[in-house]
MARVO-438023 format. One line per 4 residues: number of its first residue (from 1); their letters; for each residue x, y, z of N, C-alpha, C. Coordinates in steps of 0.05 Angstrom, whole numbers, plus 5000, padded with zeros to 4 digits. Example, Ala and Ser with C-alpha at 12.3 -4.5 7.8 and 13.67 -1.06 7.14 Angstrom:
# MARVO-438023
1	as	5264:4886:5156:5246:4910:5156:5264:4934:5156  5257:4955:5142:5273:4979:5143:5258:5001:5157
***
This chain:
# MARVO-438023
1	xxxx	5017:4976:5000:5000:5000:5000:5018:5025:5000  5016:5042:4977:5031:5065:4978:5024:5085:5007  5045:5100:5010:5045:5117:5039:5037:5140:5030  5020:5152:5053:5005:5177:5055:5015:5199:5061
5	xxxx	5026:5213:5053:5038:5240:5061:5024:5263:5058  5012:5269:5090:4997:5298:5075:5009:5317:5080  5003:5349:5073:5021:5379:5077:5021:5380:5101  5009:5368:5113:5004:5382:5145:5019:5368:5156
9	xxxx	5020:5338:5155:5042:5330:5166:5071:5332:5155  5072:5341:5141:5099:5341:5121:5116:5370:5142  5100:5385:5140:5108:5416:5154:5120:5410:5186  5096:5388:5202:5104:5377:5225:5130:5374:5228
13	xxxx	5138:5351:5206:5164:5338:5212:5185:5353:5197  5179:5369:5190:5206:5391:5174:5205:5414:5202  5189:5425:5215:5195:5434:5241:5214:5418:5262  5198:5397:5264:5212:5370:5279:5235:5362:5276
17	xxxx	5257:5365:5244:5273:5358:5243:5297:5381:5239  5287:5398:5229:5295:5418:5229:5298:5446:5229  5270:5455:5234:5250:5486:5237:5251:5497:5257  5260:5467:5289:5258:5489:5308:5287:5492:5322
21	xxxx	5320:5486:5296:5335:5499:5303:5339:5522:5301  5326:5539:5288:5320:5568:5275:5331:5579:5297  5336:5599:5299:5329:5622:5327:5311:5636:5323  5294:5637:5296:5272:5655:5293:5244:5632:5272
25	xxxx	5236:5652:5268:5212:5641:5248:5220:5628:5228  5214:5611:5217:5213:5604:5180:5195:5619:5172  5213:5623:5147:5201:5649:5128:5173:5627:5111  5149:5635:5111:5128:5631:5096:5134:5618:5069
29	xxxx	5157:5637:5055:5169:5628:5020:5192:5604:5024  5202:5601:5053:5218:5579:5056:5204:5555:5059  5184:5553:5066:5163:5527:5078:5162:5514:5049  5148:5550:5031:5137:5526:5010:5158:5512:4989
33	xxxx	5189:5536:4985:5201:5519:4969:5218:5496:4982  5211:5481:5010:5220:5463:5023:5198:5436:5016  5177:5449:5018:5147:5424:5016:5161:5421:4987  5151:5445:4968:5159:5435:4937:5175:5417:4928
37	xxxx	5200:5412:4953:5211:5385:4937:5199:5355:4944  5181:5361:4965:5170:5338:4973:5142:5336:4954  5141:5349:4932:5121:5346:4918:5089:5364:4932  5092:5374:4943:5069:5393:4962:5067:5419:4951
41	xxxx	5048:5428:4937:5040:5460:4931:5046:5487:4932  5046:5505:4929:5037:5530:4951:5011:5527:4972  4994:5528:4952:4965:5541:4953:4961:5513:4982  4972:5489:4979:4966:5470:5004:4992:5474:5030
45	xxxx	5011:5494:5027:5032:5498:5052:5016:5518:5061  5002:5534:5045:4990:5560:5066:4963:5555:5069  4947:5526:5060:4931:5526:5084:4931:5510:5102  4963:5483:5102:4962:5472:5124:4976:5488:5141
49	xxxx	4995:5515:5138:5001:5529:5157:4981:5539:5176  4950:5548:5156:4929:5562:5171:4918:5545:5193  4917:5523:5186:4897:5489:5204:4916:5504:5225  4949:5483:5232:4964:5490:5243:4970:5513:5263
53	xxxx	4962:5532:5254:4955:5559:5266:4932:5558:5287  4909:5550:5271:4887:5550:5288:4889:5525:5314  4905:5511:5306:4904:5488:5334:4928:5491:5348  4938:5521:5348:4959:5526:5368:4983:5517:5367
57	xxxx	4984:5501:5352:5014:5489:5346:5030:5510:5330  5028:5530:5310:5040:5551:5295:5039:5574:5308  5050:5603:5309:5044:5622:5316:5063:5647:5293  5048:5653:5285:5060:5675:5256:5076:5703:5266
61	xxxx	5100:5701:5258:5121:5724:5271:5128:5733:5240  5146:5744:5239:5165:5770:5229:5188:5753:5227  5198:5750:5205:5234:5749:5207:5248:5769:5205  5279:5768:5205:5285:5790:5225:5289:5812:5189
65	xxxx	5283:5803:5170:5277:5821:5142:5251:5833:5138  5233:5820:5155:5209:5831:5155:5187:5812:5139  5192:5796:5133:5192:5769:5115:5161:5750:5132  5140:5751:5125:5117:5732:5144:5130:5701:5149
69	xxxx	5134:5688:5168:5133:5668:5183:5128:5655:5201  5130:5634:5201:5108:5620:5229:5143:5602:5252  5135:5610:5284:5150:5596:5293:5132:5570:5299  5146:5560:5323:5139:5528:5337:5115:5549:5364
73	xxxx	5095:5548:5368:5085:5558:5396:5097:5532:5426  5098:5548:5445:5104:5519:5466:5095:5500:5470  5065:5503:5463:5059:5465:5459:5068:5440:5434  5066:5471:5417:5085:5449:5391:5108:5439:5398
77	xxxx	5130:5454:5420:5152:5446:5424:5156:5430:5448  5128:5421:5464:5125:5400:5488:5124:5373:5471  5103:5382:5463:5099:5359:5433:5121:5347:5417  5141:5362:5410:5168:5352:5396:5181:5337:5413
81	xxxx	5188:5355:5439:5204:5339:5456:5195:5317:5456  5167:5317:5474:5159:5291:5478:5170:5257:5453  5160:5277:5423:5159:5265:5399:5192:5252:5403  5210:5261:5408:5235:5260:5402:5234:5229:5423
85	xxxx	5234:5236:5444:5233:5200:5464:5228:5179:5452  5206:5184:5439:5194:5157:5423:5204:5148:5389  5212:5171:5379:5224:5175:5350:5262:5161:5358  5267:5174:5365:5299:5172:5362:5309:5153:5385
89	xxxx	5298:5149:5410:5319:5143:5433:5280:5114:5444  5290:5092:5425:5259:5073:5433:5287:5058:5453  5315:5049:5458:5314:5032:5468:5309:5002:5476  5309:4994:5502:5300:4957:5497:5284:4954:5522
93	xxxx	5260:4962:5512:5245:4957:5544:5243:4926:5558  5244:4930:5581:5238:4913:5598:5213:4906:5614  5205:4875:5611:5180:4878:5628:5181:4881:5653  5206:4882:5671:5208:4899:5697:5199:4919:5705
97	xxxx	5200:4942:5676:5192:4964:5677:5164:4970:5690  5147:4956:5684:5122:4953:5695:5101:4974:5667  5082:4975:5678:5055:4993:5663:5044:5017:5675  5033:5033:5659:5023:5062:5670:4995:5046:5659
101	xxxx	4982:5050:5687:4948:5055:5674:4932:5087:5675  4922:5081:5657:4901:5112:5657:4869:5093:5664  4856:5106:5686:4833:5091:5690:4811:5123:5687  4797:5125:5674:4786:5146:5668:4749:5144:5682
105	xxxx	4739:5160:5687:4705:5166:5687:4699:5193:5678  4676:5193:5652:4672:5220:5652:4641:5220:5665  4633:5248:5665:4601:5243:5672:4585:5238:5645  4552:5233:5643:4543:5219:5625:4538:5257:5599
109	xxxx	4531:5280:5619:4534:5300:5606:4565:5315:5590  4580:5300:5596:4609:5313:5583:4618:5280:5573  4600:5273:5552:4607:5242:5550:4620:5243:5511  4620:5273:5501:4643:5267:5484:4668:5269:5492
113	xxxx	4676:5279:5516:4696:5276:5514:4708:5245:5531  4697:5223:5525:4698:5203:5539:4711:5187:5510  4690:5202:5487:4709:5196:5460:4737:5197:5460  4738:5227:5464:4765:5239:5457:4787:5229:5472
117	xxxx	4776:5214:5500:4798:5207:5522:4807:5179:5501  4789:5165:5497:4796:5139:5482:4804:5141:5459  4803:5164:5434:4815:5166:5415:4849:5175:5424  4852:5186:5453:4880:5204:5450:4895:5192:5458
121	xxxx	4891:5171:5482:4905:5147:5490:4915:5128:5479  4889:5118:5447:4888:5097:5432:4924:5112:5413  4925:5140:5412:4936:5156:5389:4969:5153:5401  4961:5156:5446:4986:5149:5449:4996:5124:5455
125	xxxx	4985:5107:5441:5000:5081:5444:4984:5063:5461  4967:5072:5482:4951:5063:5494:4930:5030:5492  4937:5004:5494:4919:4987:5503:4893:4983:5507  4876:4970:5509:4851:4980:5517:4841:4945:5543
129	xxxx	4851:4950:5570:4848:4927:5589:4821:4916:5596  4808:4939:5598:4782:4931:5599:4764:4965:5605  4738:4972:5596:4721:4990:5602:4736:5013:5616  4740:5034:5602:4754:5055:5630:4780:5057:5633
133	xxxx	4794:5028:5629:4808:5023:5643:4835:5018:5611  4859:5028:5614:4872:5030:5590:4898:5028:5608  4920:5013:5580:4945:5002:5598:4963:5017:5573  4996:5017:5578:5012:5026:5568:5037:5014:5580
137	xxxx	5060:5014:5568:5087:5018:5586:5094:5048:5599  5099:5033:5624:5111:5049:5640:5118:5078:5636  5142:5078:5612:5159:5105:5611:5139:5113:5595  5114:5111:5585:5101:5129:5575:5089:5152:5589
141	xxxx	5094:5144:5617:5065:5159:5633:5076:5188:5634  5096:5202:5631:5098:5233:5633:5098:5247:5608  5097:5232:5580:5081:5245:5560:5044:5242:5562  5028:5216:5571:5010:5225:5576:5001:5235:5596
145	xxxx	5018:5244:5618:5008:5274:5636:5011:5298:5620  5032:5295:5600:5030:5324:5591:5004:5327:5571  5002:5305:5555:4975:5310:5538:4953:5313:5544  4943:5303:5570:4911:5295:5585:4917:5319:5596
149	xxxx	4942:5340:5605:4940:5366:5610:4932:5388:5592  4947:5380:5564:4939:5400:5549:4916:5409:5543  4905:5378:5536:4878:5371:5526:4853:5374:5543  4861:5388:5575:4839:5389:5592:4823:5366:5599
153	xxxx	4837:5346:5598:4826:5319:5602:4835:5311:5632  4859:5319:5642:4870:5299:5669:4846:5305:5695  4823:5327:5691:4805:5320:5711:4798:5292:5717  4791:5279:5689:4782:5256:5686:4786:5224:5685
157	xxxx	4817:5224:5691:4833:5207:5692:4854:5209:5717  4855:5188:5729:4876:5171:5744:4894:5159:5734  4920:5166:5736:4943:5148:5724:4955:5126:5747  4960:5102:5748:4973:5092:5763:4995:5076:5751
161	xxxx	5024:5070:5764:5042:5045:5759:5028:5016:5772  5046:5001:5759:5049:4977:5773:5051:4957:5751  5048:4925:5760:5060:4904:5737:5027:4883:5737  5035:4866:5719:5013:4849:5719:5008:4826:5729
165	xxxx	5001:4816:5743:4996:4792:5761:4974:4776:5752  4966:4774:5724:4942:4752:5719:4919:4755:5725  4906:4740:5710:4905:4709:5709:4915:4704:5694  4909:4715:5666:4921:4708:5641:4951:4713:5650
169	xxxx	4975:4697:5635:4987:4699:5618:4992:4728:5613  5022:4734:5618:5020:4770:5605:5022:4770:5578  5035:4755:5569:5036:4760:5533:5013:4750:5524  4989:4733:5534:4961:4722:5529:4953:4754:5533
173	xxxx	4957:4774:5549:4936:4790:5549:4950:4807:5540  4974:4816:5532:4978:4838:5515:4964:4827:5481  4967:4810:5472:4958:4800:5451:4921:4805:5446  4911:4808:5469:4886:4816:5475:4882:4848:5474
177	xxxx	4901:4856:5485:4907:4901:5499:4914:4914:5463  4927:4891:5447:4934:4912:5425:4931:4893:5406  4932:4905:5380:4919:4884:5358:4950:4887:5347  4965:4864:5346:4993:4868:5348:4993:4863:5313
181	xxxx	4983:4848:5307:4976:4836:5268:4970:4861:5258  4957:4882:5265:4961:4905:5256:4982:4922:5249  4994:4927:5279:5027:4934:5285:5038:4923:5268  5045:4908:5271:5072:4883:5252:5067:4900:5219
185	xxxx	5038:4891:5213:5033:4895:5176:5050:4940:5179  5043:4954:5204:5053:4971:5199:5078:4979:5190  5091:4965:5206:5124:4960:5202:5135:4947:5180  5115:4926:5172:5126:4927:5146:5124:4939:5125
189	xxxx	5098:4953:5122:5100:4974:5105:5118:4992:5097  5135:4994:5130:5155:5012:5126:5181:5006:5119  5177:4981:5124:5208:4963:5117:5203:4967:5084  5182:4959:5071:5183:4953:5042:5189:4984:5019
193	xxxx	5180:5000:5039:5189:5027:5021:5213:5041:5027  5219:5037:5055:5246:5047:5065:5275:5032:5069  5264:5006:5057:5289:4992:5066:5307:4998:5045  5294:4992:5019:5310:4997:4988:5324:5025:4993
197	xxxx	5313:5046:4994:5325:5066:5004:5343:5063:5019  5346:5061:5039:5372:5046:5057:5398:5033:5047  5389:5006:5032:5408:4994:5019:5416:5023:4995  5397:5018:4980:5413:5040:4963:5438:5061:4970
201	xxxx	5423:5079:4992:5453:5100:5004:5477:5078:5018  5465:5064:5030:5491:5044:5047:5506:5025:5023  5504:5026:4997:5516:5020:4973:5537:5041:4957  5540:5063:4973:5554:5092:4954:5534:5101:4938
205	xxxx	5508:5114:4940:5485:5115:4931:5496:5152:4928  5510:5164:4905:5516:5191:4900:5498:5207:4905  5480:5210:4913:5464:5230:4917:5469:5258:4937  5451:5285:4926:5457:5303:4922:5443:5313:4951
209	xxxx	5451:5333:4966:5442:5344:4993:5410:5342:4995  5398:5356:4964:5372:5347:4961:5358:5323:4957  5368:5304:4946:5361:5276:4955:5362:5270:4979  5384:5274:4999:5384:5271:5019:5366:5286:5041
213	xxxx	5355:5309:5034:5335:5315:5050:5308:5306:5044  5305:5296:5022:5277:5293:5012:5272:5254:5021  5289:5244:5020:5289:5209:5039:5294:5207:5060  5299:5230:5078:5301:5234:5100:5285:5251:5107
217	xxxx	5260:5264:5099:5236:5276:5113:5214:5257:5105  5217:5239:5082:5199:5226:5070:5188:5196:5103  5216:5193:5111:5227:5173:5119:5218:5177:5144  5223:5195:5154:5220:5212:5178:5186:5207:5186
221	xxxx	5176:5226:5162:5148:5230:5170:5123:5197:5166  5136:5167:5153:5130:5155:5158:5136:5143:5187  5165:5142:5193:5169:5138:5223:5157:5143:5248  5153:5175:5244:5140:5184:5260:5118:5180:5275
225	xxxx	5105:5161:5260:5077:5141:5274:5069:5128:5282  5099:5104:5281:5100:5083:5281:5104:5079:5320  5119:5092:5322:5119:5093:5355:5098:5097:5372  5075:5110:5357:5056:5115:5373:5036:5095:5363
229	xxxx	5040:5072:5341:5026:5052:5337:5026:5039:5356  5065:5028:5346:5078:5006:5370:5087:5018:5393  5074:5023:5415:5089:5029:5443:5111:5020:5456  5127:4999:5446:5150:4998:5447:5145:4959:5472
233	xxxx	5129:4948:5466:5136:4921:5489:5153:4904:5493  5153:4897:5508:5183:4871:5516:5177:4860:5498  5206:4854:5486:5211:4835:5465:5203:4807:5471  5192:4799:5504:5185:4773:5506:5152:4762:5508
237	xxxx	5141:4797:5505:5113:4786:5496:5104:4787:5471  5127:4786:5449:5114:4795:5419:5112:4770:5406  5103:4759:5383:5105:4739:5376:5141:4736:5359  5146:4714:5347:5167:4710:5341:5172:4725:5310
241	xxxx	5192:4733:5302:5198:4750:5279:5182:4773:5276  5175:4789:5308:5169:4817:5300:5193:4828:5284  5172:4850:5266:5189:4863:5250:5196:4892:5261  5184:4897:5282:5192:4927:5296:5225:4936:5290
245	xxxx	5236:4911:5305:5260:4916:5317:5284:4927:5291  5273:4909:5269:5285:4918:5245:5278:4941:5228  5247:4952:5238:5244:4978:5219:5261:4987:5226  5261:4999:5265:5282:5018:5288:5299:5024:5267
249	xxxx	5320:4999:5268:5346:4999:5253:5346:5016:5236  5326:5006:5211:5327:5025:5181:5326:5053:5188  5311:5062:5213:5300:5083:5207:5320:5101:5227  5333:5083:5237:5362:5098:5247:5390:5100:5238
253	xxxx	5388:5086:5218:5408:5083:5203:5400:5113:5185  5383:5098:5176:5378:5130:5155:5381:5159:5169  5376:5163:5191:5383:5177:5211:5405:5189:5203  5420:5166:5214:5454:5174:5214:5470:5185:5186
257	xxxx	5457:5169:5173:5462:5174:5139:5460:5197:5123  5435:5205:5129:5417:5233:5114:5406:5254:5131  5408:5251:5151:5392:5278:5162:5413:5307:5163  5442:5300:5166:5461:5320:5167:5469:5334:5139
261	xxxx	5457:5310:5116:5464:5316:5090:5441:5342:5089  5410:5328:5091:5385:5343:5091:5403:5365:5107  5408:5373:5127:5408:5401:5134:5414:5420:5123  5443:5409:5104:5460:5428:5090:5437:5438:5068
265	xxxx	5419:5417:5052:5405:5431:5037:5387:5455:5056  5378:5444:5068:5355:5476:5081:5370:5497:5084  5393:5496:5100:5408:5523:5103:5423:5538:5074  5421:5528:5055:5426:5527:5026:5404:5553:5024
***
């Protein structure tokens, strides 16, 4: 299945990787001839800047020429940080680590946002243990304090630690908490478009600063999701030949490979 790249996320991860070393704004005319090599418009950079804008994540400044541009606002840049833990530094979790639960009640009059609790949990990686009641690993739990804060949600939720003691089987019931056949087909999606890429540059693959930024935001902004698919579980409750562990790789390798090349083009 070909990959989805929309403007709005494309702008995300070009902030993300490189927009909020700025000391100031990106210039408006820089966005779009940056999207343009990723195949993205004008007329669609300045209205996913506008979306962007309106949900607080953008905030429109002055460069220091006088030039219209949008910086990062501070939730966009809670958001990155956060983004960065799970993007670059996944590590090898342990089931020692234990689980963060979010046990939530809303009342029956504020009961969309009972949606939104279960859509934003499900978004961070979140489980589903039973009614209310939603599981995660551990080191997740201080990005979702920061989100159930942003989002005016932590009235309505309890977070607690701790590990699992049965009945089931823990890997019987993580296999139950997340639809892991889902996960997996994700990863390979990403293996099958990004790996060739990979091999290619790790072959003396000549390419030009702009190639190098354009397979390295491409690369990026598929990555970027995948962490908040897969939450990251012990390697001893997954089934055998998960493919996680090998996207990581590709998508760190490429890392190492192209993102320093990509910079030289932006500052270009």
């Amino acid at each position: 299945m070909a990959e989805q790249h929309t403007p709005r996320s494309l702008i995300v991860t070009f902030y993300g990787a490189y927009g909020r070393e700025r000391p100031g704004p990106v210039p408006v005319s820089e966005l779009i001839r940056l999207l343009a090599v990723l195949g993205v418009d004008a007329p669609s950079v300045r209205s996913s800047v506008s979306r962007l804008k309106r949900r607080g994540l953008l905030v429109p400044a002055r460069t220091d020429d006088g030039s219209a541009g949008y910086a990062l606002s501070d939730d966009a840049r809670q958001l990155l940080d956060d983004g960065d833990r799970r993007i670059y530094d996944r590590g090898s979790p342990l089931l020692s680590d234990g689980w963060v639960l979010a046990v939530f009640s809303v009342p029956e009059a504020e009961r969309h946002k009972r949606h939104l609790l279960r859509s934003r949990l499900g978004r961070l990686g979140f489980g589903s243990a039973a009614p209310g009641v939603w599981i995660a690993p551990a080191r997740l739990h201080e990005e979702t304090r920061h989100t159930l804060r942003r989002l005016q949600l932590d009235p309505y939720v309890e977070l607690f630690r701790g590990e699992h003691l049965g009945f089931a089987a823990t890997e019987e019931a993580v296999a139950r908490w997340w639809d892991l056949g889902a996960i997996a087909k994700e990863h390979d999606e990403f293996l099958d478009v990004h790996e060739p890429v990979l091999r290619a540059w790790s072959a003396g693959h000549t390419g030009t600063p702009e190639d190098a930024y354009r397979d390295y935001l491409l690369a990026l902004d598929s990555w970027r999701r995948l962490p908040y698919v897969d939450p990251g579980l012990p390697a001893e409750l997954l089934p055998e030949g998960w493919p996680g562990g090998r996207s990581a790789e590709v998508f760190a390798r490429l890392h190492e490979l192209l993102r320093d090349a990509g910079a030289a083009f932006v500052q270009s």
